[in-house]
C-alpha positions as CSV (number, residue, x, y, z in Angstrom):
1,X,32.2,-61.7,25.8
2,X,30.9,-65.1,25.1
3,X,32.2,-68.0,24.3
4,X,33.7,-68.2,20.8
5,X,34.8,-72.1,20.5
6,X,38.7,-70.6,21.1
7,X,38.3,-69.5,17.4
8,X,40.0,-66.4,18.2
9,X,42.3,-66.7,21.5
10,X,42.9,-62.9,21.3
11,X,46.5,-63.2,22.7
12,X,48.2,-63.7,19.4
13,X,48.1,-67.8,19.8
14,X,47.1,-70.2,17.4
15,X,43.3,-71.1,17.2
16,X,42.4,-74.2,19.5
17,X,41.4,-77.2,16.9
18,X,38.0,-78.4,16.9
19,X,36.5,-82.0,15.6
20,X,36.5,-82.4,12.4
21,X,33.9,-80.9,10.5
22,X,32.2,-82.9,7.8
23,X,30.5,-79.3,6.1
24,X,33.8,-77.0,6.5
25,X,36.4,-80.1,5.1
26,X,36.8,-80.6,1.6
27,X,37.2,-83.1,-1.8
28,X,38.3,-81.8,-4.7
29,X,39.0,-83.1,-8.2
30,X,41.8,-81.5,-10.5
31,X,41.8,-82.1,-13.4
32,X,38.1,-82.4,-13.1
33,X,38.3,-84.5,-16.3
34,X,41.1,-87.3,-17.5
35,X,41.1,-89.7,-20.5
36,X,39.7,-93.3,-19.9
37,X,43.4,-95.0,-20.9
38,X,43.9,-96.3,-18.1
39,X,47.1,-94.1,-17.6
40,X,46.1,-91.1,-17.5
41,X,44.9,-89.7,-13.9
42,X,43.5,-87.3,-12.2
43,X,43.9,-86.0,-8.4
44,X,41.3,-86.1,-5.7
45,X,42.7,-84.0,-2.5
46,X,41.1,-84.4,0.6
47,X,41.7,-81.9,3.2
48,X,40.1,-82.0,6.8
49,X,39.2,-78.9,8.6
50,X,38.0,-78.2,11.7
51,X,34.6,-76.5,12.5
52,X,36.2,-73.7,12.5
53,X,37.5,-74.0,9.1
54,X,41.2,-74.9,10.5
55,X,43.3,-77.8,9.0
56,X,43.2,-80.9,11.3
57,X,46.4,-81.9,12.4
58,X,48.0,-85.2,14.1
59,X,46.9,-87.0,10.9
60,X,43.5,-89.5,10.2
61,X,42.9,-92.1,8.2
62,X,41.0,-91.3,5.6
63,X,39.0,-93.4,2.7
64,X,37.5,-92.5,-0.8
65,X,34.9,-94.3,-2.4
66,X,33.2,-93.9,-5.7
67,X,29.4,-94.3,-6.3
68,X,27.5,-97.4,-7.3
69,X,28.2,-98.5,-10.9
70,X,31.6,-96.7,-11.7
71,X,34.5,-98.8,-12.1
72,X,37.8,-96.4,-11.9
73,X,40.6,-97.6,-10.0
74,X,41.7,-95.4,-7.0
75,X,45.3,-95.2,-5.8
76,X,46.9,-93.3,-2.8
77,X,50.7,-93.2,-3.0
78,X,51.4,-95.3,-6.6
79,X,49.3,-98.1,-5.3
80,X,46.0,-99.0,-5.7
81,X,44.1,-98.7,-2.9
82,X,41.7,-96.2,-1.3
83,X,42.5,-95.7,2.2
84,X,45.0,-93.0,3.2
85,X,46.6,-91.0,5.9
86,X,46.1,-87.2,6.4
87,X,49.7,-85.0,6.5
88,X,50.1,-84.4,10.2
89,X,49.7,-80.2,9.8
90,X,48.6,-79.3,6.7
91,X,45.0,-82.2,7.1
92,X,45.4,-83.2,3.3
93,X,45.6,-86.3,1.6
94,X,45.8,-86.9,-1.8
95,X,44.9,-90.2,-4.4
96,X,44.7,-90.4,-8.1
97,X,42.1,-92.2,-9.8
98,X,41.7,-93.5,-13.8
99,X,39.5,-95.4,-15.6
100,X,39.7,-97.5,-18.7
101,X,35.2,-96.9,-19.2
102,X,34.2,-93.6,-20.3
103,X,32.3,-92.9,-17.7
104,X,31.8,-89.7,-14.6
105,X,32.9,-91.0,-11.1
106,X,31.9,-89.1,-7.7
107,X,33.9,-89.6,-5.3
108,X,33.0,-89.3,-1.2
109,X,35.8,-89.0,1.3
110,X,35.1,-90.7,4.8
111,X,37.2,-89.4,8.1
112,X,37.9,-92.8,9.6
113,X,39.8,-92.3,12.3
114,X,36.8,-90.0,13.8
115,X,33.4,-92.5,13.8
116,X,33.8,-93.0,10.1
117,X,32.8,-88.9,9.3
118,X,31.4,-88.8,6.1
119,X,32.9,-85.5,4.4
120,X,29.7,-83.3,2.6
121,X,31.5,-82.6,-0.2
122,X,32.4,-85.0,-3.2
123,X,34.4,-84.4,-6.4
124,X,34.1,-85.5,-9.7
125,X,35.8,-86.9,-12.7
126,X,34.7,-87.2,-15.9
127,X,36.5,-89.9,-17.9
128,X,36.8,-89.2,-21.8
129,X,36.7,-91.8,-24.2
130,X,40.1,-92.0,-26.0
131,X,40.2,-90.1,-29.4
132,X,43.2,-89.8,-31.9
133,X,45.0,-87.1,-31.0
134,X,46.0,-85.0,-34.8
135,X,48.2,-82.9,-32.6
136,X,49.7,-85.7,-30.7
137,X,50.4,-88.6,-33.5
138,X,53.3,-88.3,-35.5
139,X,54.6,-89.5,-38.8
140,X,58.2,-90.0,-39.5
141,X,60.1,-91.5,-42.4
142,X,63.6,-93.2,-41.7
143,X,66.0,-92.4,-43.6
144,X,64.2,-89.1,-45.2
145,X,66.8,-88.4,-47.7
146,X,66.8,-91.9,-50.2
147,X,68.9,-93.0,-53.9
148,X,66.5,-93.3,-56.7
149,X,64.7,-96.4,-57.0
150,X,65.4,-97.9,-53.0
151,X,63.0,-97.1,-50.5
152,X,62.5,-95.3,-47.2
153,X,60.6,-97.0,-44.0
154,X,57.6,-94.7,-43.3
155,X,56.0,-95.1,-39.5
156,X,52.4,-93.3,-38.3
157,X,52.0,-93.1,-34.7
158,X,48.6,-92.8,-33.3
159,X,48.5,-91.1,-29.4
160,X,45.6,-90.1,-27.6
161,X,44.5,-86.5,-26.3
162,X,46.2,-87.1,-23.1
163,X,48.7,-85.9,-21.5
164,X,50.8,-87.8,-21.4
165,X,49.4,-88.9,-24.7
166,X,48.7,-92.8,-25.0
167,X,49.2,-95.1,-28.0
168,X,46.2,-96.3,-29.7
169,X,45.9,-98.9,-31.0
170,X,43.4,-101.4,-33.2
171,X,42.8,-98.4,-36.1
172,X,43.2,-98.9,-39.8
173,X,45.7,-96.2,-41.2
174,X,46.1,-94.9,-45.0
175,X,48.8,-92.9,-46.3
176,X,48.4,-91.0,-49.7
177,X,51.4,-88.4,-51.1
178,X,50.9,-85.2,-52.5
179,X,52.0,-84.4,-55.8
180,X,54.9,-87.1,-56.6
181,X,55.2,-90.5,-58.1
182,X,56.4,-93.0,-55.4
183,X,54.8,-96.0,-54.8
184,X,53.9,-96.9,-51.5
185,X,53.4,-100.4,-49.4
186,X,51.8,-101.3,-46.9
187,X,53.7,-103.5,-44.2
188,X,51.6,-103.0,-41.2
189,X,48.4,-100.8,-41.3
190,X,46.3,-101.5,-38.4
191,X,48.2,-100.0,-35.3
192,X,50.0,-102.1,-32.8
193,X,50.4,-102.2,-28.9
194,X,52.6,-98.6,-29.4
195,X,50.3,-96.8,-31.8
196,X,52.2,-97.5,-34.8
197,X,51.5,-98.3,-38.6
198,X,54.1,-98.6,-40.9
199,X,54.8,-98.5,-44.7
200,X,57.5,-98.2,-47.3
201,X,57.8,-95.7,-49.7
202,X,59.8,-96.2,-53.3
203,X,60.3,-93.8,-55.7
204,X,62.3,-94.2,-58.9
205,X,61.9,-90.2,-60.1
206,X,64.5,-87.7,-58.1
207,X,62.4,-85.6,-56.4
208,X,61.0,-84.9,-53.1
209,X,57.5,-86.1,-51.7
């Protein structure tokens, strides 16, 4: 029998590791896209196998870059930064990377530790511009039950499609009633910091609106 790189020991024993293997290792992106918030984030996982298609233990630095002309920020464990470590058995390593630019980001891994490996595949993310989420924002009144002729304090809050959703704010808010008779103010109607608009709502005629 020839020589099969001790891919298959035959006596039951684990595989002998190889070097790492730029084609065989891989990058990949979940979710592949995120909102550009600046809070919401996506995962890049690297994970370094062997020619042989075997995780690469005793752990490697690792590094992800992004290519020319992107500006998301990468992070590897809550910090930002770009360099990590491999896990010891398992050959992963994992950042997250956002973005405040809609913009798509590729992302290339580099094996460090072993002549600065550049790893073939790359992953990418596509950042969304943030939109007002109808499902997300909410509208509350406080109190909702009111004696005729005082008023009730109305607040619209505006959240993004993410998820987490994210406040947004800077957008010029309305609010009309159905069929009833109060008459409604405006205290605040461009959003804040936290999403919000706010309004007061009087109504001198016992009924519900």
């Amino acid at each position: 029998n020839g020589d099969d790189g001790g891919e298959n020991p035959g006596d039951g024993s684990a595989a002998a590791q190889t070097s790492t293997s730029a084609t065989k290792s891989t990058v990949v992106a979940s979710p592949a896209t995120a909102v550009a918030d600046g809070t919401n984030v996506a995962k890049v996982t690297v994970t370094l196998k062997d020619t042989n298609g075997i995780p690469v233990t005793g752990g490697k630095d690792v590094t992800l870059s992004q290519g020319s002309g992107t500006s998301s920020t990468i992070s590897y464990n809550g910090s930002a930064g770009s360099s990590g470590t491999t896990d010891s058995t398992t050959g992963v390593v994992s950042f997250t990377v956002s973005d405040t630019k809609a913009e798509t980001a590729t992302y290339t891994a580099t094996d460090v530790t072993d002549s600065d490996l550049a790893i073939t595949e790359t992953a990418q993310v596509q950042f969304l511009a943030p939109a007002v989420s109808s499902a997300n924002s909410t509208i509350t009144a406080v109190p909702t039950t009111v004696s005729s002729g005082t008023s009730t304090a109305i607040t619209v809050t505006l959240l993004d499609q993410a998820a987490p959703p994210v406040p947004v704010a800077g957008k010029v808010v309305t609010l009309s009633q159905g069929t009833g008779h109060s008459t409604i103010a405006t205290v605040s109607g461009t959003t804040n910091a936290q999403g919000q608009a706010t309004f007061t709502a009087t109504d001198t005629t016992p009924e519900a609106v």
